[in-house]
N, C-alpha and C positions, 0 to 999 in steps of 0.2 A: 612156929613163928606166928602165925594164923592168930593166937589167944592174945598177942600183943598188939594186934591191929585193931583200931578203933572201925567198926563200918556205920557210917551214917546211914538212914533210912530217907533223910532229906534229901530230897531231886534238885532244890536248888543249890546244893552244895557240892554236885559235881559239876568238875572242871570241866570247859569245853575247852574244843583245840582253839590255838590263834586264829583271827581271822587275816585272810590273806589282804593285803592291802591294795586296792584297787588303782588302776593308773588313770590321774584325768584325763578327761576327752577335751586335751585343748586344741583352739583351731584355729593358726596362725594365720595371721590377717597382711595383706598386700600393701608395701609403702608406697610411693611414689619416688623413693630414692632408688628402689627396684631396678626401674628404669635405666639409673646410669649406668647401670654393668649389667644391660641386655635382657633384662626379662619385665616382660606382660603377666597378666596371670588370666587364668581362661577359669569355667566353673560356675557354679551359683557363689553369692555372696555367703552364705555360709559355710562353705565348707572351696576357697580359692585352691588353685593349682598356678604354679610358677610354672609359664612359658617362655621358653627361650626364645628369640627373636630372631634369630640365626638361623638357626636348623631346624627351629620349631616342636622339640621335646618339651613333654610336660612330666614338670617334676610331682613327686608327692608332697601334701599340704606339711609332712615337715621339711620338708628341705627349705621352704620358706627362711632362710634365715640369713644375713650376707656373707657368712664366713662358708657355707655350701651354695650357694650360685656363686661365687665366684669360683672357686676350687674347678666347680663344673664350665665356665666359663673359660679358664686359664690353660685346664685343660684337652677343650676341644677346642676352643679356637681364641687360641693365644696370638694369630697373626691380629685380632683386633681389639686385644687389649690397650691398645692407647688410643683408640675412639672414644670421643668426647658424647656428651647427651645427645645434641644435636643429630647426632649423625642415629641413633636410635630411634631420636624423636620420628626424622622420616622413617625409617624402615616401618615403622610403629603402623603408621599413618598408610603407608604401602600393603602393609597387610591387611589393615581394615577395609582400606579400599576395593584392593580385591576381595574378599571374601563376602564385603557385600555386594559386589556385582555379581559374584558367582551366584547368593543367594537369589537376589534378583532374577537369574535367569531360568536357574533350577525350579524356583518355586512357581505354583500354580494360583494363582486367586480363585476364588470362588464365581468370579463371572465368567472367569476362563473354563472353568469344569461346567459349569451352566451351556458356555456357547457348546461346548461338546457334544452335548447331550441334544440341544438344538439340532446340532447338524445328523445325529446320527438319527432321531425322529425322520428329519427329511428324506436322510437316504432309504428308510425302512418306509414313508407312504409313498418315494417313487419307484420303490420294489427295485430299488440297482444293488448292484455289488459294492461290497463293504471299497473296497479298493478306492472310490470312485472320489470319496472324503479327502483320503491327501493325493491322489495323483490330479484333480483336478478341482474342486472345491476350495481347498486351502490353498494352492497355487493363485487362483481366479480369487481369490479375498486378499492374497498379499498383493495382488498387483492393481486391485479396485484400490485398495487403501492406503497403498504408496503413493500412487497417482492424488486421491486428493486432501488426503491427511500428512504426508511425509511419512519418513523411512523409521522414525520411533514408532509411531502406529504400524506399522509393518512387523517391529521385532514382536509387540503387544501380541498380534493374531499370529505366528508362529508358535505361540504357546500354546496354540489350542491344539490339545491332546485328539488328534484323529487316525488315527492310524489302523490299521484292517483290526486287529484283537482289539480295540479299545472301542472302534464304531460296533464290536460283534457283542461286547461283555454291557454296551451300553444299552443297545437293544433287548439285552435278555432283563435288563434291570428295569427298564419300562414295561415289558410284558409281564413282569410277576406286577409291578405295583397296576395296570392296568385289571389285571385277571383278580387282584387282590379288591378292588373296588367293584367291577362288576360281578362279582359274587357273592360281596353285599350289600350289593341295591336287592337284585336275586333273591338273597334270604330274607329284606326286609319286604319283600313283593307278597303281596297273598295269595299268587296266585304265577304262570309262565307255560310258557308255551315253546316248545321246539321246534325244529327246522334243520333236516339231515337228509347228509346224501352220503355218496360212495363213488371216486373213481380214483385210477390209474395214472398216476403223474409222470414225466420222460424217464425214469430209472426203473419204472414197472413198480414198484409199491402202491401197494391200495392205501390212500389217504379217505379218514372220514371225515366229514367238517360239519360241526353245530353250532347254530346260530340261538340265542333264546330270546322269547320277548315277554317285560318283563313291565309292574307297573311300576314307577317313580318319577318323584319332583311332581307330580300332579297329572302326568301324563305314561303312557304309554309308549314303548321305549323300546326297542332289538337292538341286539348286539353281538358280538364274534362270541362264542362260548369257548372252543377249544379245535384241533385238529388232532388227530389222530392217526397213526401207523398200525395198520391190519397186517399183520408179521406174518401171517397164512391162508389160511381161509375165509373169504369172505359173507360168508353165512351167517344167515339171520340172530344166529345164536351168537358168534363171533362178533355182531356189532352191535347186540343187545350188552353182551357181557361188558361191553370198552363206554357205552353210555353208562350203563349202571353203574360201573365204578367210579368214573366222573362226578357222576351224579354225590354217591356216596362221600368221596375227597370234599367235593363242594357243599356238602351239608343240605343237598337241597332235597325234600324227598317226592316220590311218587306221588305222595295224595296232592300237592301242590301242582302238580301237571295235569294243564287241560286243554292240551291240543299238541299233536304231533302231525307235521305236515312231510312226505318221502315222495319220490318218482314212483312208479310203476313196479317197479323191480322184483320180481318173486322174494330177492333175500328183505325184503322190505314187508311185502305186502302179503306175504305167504299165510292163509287160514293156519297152518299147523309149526310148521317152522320160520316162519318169518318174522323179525322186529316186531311187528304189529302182536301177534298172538303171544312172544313173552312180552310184551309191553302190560297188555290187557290182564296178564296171570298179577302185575303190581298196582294198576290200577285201572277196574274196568271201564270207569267213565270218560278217558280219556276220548277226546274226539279225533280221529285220524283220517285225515285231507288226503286225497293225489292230489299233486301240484296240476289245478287248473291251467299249468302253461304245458306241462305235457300230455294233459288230456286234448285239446287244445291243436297239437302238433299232431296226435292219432288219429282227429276226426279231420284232419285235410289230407290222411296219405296217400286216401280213395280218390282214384278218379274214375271218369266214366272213362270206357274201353280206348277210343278213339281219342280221349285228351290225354291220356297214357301213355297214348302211341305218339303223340306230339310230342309230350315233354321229352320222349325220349330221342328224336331226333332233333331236337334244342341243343340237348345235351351232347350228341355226336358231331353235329356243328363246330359248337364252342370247343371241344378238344380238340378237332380236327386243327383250326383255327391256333390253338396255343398248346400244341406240338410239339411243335417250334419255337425258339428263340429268333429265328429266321423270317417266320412266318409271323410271331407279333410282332415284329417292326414296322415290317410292308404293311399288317393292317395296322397298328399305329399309323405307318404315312398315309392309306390313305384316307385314316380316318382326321389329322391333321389338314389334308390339302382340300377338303370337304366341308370342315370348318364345323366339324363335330362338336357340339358339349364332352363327350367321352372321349377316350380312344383305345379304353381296353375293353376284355369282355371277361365276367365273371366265373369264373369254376363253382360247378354247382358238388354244394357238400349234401348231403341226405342226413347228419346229424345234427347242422344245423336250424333251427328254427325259423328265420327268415331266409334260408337261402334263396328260396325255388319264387320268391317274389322278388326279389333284387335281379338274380341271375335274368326272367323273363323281361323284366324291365329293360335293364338294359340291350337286352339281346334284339328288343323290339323297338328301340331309338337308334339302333345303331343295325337298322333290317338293309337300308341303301348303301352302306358301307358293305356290310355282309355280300349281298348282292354282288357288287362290282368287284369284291376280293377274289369272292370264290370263280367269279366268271374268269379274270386274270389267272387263275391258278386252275382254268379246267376242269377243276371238280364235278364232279355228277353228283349234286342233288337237286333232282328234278321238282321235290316238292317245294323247293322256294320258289319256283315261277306259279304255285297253287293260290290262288287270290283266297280260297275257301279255309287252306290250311294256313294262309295266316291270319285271319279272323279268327281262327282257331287259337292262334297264338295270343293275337290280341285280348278275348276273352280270357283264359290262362292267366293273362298279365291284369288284366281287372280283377279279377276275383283275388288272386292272390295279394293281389295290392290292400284289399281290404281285408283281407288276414292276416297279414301283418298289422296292419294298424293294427287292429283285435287282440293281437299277441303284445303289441310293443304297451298297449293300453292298462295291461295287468306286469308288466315289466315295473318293476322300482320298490321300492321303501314304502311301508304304513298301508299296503295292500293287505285288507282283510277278506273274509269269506262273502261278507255282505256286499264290498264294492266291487267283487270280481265276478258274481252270480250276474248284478244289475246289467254290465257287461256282456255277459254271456246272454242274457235275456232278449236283452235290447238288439245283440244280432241276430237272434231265433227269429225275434221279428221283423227285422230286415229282411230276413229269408224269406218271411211268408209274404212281404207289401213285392220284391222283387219277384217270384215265382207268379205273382197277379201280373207285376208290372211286363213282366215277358211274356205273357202269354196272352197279353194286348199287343206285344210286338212295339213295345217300346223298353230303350235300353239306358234310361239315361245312367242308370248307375254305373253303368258299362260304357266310359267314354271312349275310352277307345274303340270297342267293339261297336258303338256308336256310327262312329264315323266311315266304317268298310258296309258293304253290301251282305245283309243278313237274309240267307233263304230260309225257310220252313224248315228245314232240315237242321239247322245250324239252332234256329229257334227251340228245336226239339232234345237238340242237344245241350244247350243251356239252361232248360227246364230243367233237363233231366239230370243235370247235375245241381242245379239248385234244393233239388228232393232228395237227392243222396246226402248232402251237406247236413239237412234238416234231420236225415234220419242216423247218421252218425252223431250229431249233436244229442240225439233223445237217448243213443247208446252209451257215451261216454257222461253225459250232464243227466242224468234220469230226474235225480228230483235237483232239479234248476229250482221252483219257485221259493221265495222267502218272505212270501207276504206275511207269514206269523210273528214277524220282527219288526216290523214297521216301528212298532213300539218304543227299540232304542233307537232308531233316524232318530225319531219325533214323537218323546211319549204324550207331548200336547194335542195331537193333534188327531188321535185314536179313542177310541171308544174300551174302557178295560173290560166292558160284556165280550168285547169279540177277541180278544187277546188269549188265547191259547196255549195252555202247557205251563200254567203259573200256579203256583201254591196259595193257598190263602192270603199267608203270610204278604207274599211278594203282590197280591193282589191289592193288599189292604196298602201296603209302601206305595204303589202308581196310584192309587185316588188320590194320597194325602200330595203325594209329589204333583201332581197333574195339575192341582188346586192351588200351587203355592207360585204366586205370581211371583215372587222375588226369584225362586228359578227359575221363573218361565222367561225374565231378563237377563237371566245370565246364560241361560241356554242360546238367546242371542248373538251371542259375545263371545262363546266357544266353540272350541269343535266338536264333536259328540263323546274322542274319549276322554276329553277333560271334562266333560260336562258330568259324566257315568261318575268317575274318580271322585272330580268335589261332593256329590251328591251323596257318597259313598256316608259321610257320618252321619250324617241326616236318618237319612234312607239307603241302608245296610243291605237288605235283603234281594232288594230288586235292582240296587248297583253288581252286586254282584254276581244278580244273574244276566245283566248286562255286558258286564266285563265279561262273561262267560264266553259269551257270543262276539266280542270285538276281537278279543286275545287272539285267538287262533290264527298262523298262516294260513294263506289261502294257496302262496307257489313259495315254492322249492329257488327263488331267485335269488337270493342272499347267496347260498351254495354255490351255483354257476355262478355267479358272479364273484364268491372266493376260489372256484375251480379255474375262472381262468386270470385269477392273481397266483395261484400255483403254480400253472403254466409259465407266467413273467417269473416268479422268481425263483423257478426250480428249471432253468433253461438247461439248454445242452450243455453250457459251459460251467456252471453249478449245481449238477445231477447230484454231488454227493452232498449237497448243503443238505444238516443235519435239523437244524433250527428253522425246520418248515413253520411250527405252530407261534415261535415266539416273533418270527417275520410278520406273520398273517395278522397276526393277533395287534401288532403297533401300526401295521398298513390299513386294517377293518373295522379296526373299532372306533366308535363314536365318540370311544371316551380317552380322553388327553391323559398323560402322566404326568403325574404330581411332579413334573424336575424339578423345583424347588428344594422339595422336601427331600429328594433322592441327592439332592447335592449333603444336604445337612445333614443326613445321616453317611456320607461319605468323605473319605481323605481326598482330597485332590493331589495326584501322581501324573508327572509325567508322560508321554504317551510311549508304549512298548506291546 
């Protein structure tokens, strides 16, 4: 059969199969006649759905038609097939009503999710517990705002999402976009400086905290860097390795660090295993500070033999004394019926820094009250009837008095190495104008000790502790002097022959700089490290050996002063809070979160 069959060679001459015929896409569209036999329709305009009015089913876009919403209508509820439009009309109107007051309530606006983020800022810089938001915050706002706006402004601030996980997810959303900003001012810095410490928070984990200072916007600028959990050991390698990584995450590197400021602490300051020694293996030039406030606290802990022996029966006093819950009331009353400034008396702590001058302070306004207590109560210390030991006291409480000031004077923000040496300087020579002035046998620096009967003996003993101060000072401060700096005070006002340890380059930048009266009016006008900063395009070379010397910490206070925001917000009752660093970090830093921006890239939800 095969030789009867014609085969074409032509392709377009083979048959294809039928093509299947395709079903339109139509999209029945919603009458208004709809209506009289019970249905809405819900949907976008393209593509409606028939709603039943009644029981609120939605049909699919074809059922659209009136011979299937009725069937369905007749069907399920045939008891109101002889309702007229009207009676539709409302229900109509009843549903919209409600569903847009449901929507009303449910939904959040955007100033709503703003105030949220407000309140949970608040609760995170006064370091309380997330709870704090609605059991007391939002209560205290709906009853300010009932009172004088009325009970609609009242349902308005109910809306505001505060609730413990919402004030907690809010906080961690400020601390990334805060950390996300200060990391890059950081990288766009030429230059930063660090500031770390190490301690023991209520649950026993070693927390570390670094602060950097960094330059931008034309000045000079510190701020929170991060916190950290030392999972085991606290060694110098162990807190090299948790910086370095940081560092690393942060894009920021070694050769940009030129100054790291730490406490004393061998894991810190260790020649072979300490921070310091792998610090110097990534960059040697780095300069590395002890915190002048604890060098500071080591050159007071000497005393001479016999003021030793004082302070330590100071000390056995005031416990004696507050023992008792018993016994501080009776001296509360009698220091009440006396007509005291005070009426407690202070616990002396040995870690603190200013204690051992407040504690003698008071202990020595409040020596008449002391007196008449312990006579009531019998006690045997014979040495407060000693006119000599407490002149001894009295000096004790002068001297100390002016070591705190000294301490509290390098306490705060924008402390550099140059304004805490001047400091340091300035009471070296205090020491030396007082060690003359007593040994003329006048005490005026010493008013208190002033005022009591000072024998030869006592005189000897205050020299002789004036000498010890001095020579602890020459121990802890060895090279105090910085006259080679003078330069950045006041580069106008120095000679560049006598300026010391500068490169040509940065020699030849101070002539032309020195010369140029238009900075020499703006250097009026600023403070020195704006003045280093703006000068910086000009004169590149000797700004930046400027910045050099400004950058660096001088004390470790930023730390303490984040170790005891630790303390507040890691208390007994919140040992396990996990979100130490992202608390610290919206409580410490300078820099505000963009919540504007943090709204606009977020949904506003409800609070849960």
């Amino acid at each position: 059969m095969d030789k009867f069959i014609i085969r074409s060679t032509d392709s377009t001459l083979v048959s294809e199969p039928p093509k299947k015929k395709t079903k339109l896409n139509i999209r029945r569209q919603y009458h208004e006649d709809y209506l009289n036999i019970g249905f809405s329709w819900s949907g976008n305009v393209d593509d409606p759905r028939p709603w039943c009015l009644v029981c609120g089913e939605k049909l699919s876009n074809e059922s659209m038609v009136p011979s299937k919403l009725k069937r369905h209508f007749s069907t399920k509820h045939s008891h109101l097939v002889d309702k007229n439009a009207s009676y539709f009309q409302r229900l109509l109107k009843s549903e919209t009503q409600q569903s847009a007051k449901m929507t009303k309530i449910v939904t959040i606006s955007d100033t709503t999710q703003e105030a949220s983020y407000l309140v949970a800022e608040l609760v995170a810089k006064q370091m309380k517990p997330h709870t704090i938001a609605e059991k007391l915050i939002l209560p205290a706002c709906r009853e300010i705002v009932k009172v004088l706006f009325g009970e609609e402004a009242e349902k308005e601030v109910l809306k505001i999402p505060v609730s413990d996980n919402t004030v907690s997810r809010r906080i961690e959303h400020m601390s990334e976009d805060i950390e996300e900003q200060v990391l890059r001012q950081s990288r766009d810095s030429p230059l930063f400086a660090l500031q770390l410490d190490e301690s023991t928070d209520i649950s026993g984990q070693a927390q570390l905290l670094i602060f950097i200072r960094i330059v931008s916007n034309g000045d000079i600028i510190e701020n929170f860097l991060c916190c950290k959990t030392l999972s085991e050991t606290t060694k110098g390698e162990d807190i090299f390795e948790i910086v370095d990584n940081y560092l690393k995450f942060a894009n920021l590197p070694w050769g940009k660090c030129i100054g790291v400021c730490t406490d004393g602490a061998p894991a810190m300051t260790g020649s072979v295993k300490g921070f310091t020694s792998f610090a110097k293996k990534k960059n040697e030039n780095i300069i590395f500070t002890h915190c002048f406030l604890h060098r500071e606290a080591l050159m007071t802990k000497t005393l001479v033999g016999d003021l030793r022996e004082v302070l330590d029966q100071v000390v056995k006093v005031i416990n004696f004394i507050k023992s008792s819950s018993l016994k501080s009331r009776l001296f509360e009353k009698i220091c009440d019926g006396m007509d005291s400034d005070n009426s407690k008396l202070l616990f002396h702590s040995a870690i603190r820094w200013l204690s051992r001058g407040r504690v003698l302070s008071r202990f020595y306004d409040l020596s008449e009250e002391i007196i008449v207590f312990l006579t009531m109560e019998e006690s045997k210390y014979e040495f407060l009837g000693d006119d000599q030991w407490w002149t001894k006291v009295s000096f004790l409480t002068d001297i100390f008095e002016h070591l705190n000031k000294l301490n509290t004077s390098m306490q705060g923000r924008n402390e550099n190495i140059l304004t805490s040496t001047d400091k340091m300087m300035a009471f070296n020579e205090k020491l030396t104008l007082w060690k003359t002035q007593v040994d003329q046998k006048k005490l005026t620096m010493f008013p208190r000790t002033a005022e009591r009967d000072v024998d030869a003996s006592l005189v000897s003993l205050i020299s002789e502790s004036i000498m010890l101060l001095k020579d602890k000072m020459m121990k802890y401060f060895p090279s105090i002097n910085v006259e080679d700096y003078d330069w950045v005070r006041n580069p106008f006002s120095v000679s560049v022959n006598e300026v010391i340890g500068l490169t040509f380059v940065e020699e030849d930048n101070l002539i032309s700089l020195k010369n140029d009266r238009t900075l020499k009016l703006k250097f009026k006008e600023m403070t020195v490290n704006k003045f280093w900063i703006y000068a910086q395009v000009e004169f590149p070379e000797i700004s930046i050996k400027a910045i050099t010397i400004l950058l660096p910490f001088s004390t470790s206070y930023l730390c303490e002063q984040g170790f005891s925001a630790v303390t507040t917000i890691k208390s007994k009752k919140r040992e396990r809070l996990q979100s130490v660093e992202e608390e610290l970090r919206v409580a410490l830093s300078t820099v505000r979160p963009r919540i504007k921006h943090l709204c606009s890239t977020r949904q506003a939800q409800i609070s849960h």
